[in-house]
N, C-alpha and C positions, 0 to 999 in steps of 0.2 A: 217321522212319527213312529218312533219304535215298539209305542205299545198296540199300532195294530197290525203289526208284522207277526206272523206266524211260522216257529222254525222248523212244524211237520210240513211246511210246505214242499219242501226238496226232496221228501220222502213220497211223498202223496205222486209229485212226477215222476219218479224213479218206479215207482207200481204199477204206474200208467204203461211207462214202456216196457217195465218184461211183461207185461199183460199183451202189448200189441207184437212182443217179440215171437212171445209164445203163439199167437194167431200164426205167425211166419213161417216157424218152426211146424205148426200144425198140417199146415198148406204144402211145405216142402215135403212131408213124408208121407202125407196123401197122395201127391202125387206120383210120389214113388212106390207106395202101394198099389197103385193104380197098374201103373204102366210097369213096372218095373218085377212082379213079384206074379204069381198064378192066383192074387185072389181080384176077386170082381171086383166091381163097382159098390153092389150093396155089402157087400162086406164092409169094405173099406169105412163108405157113408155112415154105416151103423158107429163103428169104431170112432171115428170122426168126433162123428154126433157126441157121443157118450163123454171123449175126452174135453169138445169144449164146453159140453153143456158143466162139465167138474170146476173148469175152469174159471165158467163164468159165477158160478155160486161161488167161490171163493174167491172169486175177484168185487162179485159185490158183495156180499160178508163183509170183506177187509174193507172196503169203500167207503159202506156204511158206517163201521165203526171207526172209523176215521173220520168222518163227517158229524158223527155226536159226538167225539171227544173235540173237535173242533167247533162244533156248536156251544157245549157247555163251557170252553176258554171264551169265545166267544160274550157269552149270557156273564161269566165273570168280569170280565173286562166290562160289559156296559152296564154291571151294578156300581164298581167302580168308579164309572166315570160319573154316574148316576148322583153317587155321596159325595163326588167331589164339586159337581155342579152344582148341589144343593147349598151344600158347604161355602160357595163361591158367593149364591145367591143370601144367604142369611148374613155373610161377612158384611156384602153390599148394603143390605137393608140396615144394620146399624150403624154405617156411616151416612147413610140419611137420615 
């Protein structure tokens, strides 16, 4: 069933993972801010904070609208199938 395959889907996984890469990447230089560098803890924390809180408003931004542009293909495809059922149905009724 091709027409309810959806081809931003490989895209939509691919955002997922630099989104959890980027947590990794976050976590690796935290810790090395940490332990590794003359600033504290709460420095660090704040810094932290700041860049995933960036992250994640731009990871749900892009999610979101990824998910109404997938909604409205969506909402197209079931008017679609909508007129062609109907279509199906009226054909039927004047062969009765």
């Amino acid at each position: 069933m091709s027409y309810l395959e959806d081809p931003k889907e490989a895209k939509n996984i691919s955002l997922e993972w630099l989104a959890m890469f980027t947590g990794i990447v976050t976590v690796i230089v935290s810790t090395y801010l940490i332990f590794g560098t003359e600033w504290n803890a709460y420095r660090v924390t704040n810094v932290v904070l700041g860049v995933a809180f960036l992250i994640f408003v731009t990871y749900a931004f892009t999610s979101s609208k990824n998910l109404k542009s997938s909604l409205s293909t969506t909402r197209s495809k079931a008017k679609a199938l909508f007129v062609e059922l109907e279509k199906t149905k009226t054909n039927l009724r004047k062969r009765n």
